[in-house]
C-alpha positions as CSV (number, residue, x, y, z in Angstrom):
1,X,102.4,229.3,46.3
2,X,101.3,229.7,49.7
3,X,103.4,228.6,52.5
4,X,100.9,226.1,53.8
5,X,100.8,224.6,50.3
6,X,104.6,224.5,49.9
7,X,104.2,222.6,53.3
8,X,101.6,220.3,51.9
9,X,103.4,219.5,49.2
10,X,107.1,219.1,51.0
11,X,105.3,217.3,53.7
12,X,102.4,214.9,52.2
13,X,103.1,214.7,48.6
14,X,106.4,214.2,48.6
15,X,107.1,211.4,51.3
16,X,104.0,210.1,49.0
17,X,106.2,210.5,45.9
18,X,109.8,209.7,47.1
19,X,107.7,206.0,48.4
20,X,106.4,205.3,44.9
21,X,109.7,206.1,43.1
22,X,111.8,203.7,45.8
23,X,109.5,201.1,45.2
24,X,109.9,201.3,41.4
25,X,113.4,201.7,41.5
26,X,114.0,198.9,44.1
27,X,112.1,196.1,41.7
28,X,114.6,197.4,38.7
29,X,117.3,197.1,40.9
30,X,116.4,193.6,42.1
31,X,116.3,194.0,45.6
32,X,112.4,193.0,45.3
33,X,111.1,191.1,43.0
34,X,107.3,190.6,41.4
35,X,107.0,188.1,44.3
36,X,108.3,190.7,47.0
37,X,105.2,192.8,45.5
38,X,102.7,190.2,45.7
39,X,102.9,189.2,48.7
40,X,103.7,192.5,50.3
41,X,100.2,193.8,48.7
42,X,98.3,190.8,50.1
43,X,100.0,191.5,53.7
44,X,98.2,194.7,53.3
45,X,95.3,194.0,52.4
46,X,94.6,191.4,54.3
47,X,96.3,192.4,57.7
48,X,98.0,195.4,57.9
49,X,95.8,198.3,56.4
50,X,92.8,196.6,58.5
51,X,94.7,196.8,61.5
52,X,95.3,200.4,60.1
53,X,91.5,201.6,60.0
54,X,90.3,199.3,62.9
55,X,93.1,201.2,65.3
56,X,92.2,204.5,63.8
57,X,88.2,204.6,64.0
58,X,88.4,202.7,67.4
59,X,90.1,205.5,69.3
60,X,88.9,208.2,67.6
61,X,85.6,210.4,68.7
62,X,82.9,208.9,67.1
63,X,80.9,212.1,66.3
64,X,84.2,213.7,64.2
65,X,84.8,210.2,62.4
66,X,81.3,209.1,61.1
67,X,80.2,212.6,59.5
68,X,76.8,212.3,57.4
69,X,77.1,214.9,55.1
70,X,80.7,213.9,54.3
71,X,79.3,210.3,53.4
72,X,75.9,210.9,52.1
73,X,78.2,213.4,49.7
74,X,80.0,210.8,48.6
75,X,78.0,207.9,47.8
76,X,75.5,210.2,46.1
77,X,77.9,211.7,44.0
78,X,80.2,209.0,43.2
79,X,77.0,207.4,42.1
80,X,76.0,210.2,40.2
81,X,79.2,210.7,38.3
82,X,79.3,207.3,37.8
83,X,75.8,207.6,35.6
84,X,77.2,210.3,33.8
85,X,80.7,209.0,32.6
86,X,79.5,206.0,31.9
87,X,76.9,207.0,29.1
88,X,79.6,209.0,27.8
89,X,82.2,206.6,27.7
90,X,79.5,204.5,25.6
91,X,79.6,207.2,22.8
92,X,83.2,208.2,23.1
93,X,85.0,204.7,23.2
94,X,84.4,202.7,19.8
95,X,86.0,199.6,21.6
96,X,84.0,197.5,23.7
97,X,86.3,195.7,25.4
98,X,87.8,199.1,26.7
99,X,84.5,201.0,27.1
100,X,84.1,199.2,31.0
101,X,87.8,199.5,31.5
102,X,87.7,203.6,30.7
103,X,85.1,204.4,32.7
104,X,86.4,201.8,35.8
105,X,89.4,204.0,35.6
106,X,88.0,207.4,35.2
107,X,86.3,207.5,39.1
108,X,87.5,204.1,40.9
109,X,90.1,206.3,43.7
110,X,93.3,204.8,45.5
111,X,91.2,205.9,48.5
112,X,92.8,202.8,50.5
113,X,96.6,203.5,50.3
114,X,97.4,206.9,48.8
115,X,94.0,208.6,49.7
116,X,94.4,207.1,53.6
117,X,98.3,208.6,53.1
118,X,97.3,212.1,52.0
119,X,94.8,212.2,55.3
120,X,96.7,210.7,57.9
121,X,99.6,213.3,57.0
122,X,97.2,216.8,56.5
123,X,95.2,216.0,59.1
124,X,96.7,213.7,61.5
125,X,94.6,211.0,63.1
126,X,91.3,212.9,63.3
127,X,91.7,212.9,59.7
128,X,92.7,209.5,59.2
129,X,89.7,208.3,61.3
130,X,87.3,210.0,59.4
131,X,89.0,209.0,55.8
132,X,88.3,205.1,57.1
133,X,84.7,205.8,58.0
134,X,84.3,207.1,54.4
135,X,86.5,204.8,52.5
136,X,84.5,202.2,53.8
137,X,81.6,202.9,52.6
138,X,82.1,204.6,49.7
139,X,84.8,202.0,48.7
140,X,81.4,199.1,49.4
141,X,79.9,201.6,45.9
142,X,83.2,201.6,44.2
143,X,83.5,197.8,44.1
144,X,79.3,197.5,43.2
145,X,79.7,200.1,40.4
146,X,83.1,198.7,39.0
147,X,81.3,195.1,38.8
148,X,78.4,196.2,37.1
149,X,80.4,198.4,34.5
150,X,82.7,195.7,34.0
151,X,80.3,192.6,33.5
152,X,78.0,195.1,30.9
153,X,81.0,195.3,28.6
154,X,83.5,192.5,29.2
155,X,82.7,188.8,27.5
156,X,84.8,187.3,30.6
157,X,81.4,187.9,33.1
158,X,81.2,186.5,36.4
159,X,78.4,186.6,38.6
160,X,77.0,189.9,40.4
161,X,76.1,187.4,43.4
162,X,79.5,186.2,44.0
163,X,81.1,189.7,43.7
164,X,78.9,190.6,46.0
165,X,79.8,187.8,48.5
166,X,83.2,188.9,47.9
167,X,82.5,192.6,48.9
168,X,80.7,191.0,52.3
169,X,84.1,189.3,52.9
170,X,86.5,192.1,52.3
171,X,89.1,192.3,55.3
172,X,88.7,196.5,55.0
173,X,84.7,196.5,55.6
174,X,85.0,194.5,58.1
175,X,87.2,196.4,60.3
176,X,85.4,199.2,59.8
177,X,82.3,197.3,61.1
178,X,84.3,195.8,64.1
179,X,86.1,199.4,65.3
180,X,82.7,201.4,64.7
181,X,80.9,200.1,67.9
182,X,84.5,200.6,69.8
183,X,84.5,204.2,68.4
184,X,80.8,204.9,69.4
185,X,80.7,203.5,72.7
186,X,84.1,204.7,73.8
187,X,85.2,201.4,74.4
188,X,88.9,201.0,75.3
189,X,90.5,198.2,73.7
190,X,93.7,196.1,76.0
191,X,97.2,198.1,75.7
192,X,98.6,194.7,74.5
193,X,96.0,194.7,71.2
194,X,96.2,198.6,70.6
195,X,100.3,198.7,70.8
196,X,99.9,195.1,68.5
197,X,97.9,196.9,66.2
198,X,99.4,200.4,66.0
199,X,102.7,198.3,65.3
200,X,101.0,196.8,61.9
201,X,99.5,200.1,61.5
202,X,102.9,201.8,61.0
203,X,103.9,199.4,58.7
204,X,101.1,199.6,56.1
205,X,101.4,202.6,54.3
206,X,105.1,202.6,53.3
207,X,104.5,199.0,52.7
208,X,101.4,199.9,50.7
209,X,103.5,202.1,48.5
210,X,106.2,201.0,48.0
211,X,104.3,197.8,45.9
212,X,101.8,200.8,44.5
213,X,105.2,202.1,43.2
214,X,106.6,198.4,41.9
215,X,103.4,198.0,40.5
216,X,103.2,200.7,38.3
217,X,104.0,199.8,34.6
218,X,105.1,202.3,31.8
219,X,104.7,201.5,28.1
220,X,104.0,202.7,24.7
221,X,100.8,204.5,25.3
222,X,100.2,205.4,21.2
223,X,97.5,202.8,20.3
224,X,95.3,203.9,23.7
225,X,96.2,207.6,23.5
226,X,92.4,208.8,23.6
227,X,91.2,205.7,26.0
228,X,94.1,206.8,28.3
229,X,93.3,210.5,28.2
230,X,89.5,210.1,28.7
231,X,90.0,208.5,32.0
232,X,93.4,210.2,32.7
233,X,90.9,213.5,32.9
234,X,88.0,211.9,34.6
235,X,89.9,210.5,37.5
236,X,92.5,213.5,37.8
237,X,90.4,216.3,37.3
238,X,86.4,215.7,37.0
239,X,85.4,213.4,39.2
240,X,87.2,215.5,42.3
241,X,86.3,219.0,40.5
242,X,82.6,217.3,41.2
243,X,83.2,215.7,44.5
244,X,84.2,219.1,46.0
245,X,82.0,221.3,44.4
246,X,79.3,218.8,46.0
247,X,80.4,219.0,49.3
248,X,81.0,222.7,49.2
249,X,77.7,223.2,48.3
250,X,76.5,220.7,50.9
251,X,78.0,223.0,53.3
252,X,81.7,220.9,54.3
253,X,84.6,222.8,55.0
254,X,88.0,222.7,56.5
255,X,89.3,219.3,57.4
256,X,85.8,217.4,55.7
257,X,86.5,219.6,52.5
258,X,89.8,218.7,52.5
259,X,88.9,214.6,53.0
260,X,86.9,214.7,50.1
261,X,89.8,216.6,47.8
262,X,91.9,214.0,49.4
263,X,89.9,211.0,49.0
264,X,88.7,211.9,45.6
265,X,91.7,212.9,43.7
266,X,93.4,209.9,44.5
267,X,95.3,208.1,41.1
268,X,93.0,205.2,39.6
269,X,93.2,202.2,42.4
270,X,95.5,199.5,41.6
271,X,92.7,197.0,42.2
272,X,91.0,197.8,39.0
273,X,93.5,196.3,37.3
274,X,93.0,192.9,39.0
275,X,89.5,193.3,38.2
276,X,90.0,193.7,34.8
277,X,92.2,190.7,34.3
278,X,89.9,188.5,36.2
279,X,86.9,189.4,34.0
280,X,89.1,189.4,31.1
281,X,89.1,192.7,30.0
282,X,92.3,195.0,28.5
283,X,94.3,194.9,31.7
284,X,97.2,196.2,29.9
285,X,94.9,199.2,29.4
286,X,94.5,199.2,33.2
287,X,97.7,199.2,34.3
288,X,98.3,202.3,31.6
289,X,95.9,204.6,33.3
290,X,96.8,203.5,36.5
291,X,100.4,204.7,36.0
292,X,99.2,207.7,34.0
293,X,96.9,209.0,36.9
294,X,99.5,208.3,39.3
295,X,102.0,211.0,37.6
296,X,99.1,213.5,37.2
297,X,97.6,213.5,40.6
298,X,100.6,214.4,42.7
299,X,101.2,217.9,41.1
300,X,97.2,218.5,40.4
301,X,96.4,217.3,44.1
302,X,98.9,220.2,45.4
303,X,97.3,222.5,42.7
304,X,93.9,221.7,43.8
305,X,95.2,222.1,48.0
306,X,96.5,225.3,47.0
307,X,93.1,226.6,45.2
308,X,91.3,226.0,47.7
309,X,93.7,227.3,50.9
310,X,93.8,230.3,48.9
311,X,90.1,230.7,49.6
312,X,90.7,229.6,53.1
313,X,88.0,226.8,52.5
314,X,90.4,224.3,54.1
């Protein structure tokens, strides 16, 4: 292993790893509780990790954090994969009820709190900029995509339309939308809102991980073996295998390269299991492949950094 890999993985994967464990191991020991995790999440979500991306795109150079090809790359071929996995999940998964749930897992990315993690730590917050302005919109697809799968297969439907409305209210677009301007203008914001903000800022992504890492529940995985390992390998190794062989051939490299590895290889986003249960789908299946995904991408995300330093594409 080269040494800038052993640093990338002593440096961003394992801070990233050490946070998940704690938070697991804090919730057994009773010093949270399922409240604790609640709540903490909806801090995040609804304050903290905006604060997060608002602060970052804001004061970043507007040129390096809204890149075109890096976006264009990954709507089309999020969208693309998303075709393709999902006609095979039709033929592979006999069950109905876990068809939507399988192919929800197999490309819907942590973008949000581990992907944002991995960026802000490689690439500092040049990186992190640029991650928001891509999660944004790419995460606008993900939520589209994952209602559409969802409501084809589940009996528990719920209007497009309302989903919809809910995208158009999520507190993560927004602040994208707010800090863009900000960013492109070179507008500077009052020291009293910037030091306000980079104080939430700091607190989202242990926050964030430490309830990823409470979150994450372990079972008997016998009876969903083949579901679990269908979209285990779709999220973890061909969805990003696609991703970056798009974007290398689209002409990225270095730090854009490395946003989409990032980005893409991500573990299955903890908020496809609250989709599932709200469109009442197998969420017991969810949480499985959520926790599953986690363990595999940490050691396959240094594998894949590795691979690719070694050909000095990042």
């Amino acid at each position: 292993m080269q040494s800038s890999t052993f640093d990338f993985a002593i440096t961003v994967i394992g801070p990233v790893l050490l946070l998940l464990i704690m938070g697991n191991l804090l919730l057994r020991a009773k010093l949270i509780n399922d409240e604790f995790v609640a709540t903490g999440s909806r801090l995040v979500f609804t304050i903290a990790l905006p604060a997060l991306l608002f602060i970052s795109i804001s004061q970043a150079n507007f040129s390096q954090a809204a890149n075109p090809t890096m976006i264009m790359t990954g709507l089309a071929g999020t969208l693309g994969y998303f075709v393709l996995l999902m006609v095979t999940s039709h033929y592979l998964i006999t069950d109905r009820q876990a068809t939507g749930v399988v192919t929800q897992g197999g490309f819907r990315a942590n973008m949000g709190i581990i992907g944002l993690a991995y960026c802000a730590q490689t690439y500092g917050n040049d990186g992190l900029a640029a991650a928001s302005v891509y999660l944004g919109l790419v995460t606008i697809l993900f939520n589209v995509l994952s209602v559409f799968v969802l409501n084809y297969y589940q009996q528990g439907k719920r209007s497009l339309t309302s989903q919809v409305k809910g995208i158009a209210k999520n507190p993560l677009i927004i602040a994208i939308l707010l800090a863009l301007p900000f960013s492109y203008y070179n507008w500077q914001l009052p020291l009293l809102i910037t030091t306000t903000g980079e104080y939430f800022a700091q607190l989202t992504l242990p926050l964030a991980l430490l309830c990823t890492g409470a979150s994450l529940q372990f079972r008997s995985f016998s009876s969903d073996w083949f579901n679990i390992s269908v979209s285990a390998l779709s999220k973890c190794v061909l969805y990003p295998l696609l991703m970056v062989a798009l974007a290398y051939f689209a002409g990225l490299r270095g730090m854009p390269l490395g946003i989409v590895l990032l980005m893409t290889i991500a573990p299955t986003a903890a908020a496809s299991y609250v989709m599932v249960r709200t469109l009442g789908g197998d969420f017991r299946l969810a949480a499985s492949i959520i926790a599953v995904t986690t363990l595999l991408s940490l050691p396959l995300t240094i594998l894949a950094f590795d691979l690719l330093s070694a050909h000095r594409l990042l």
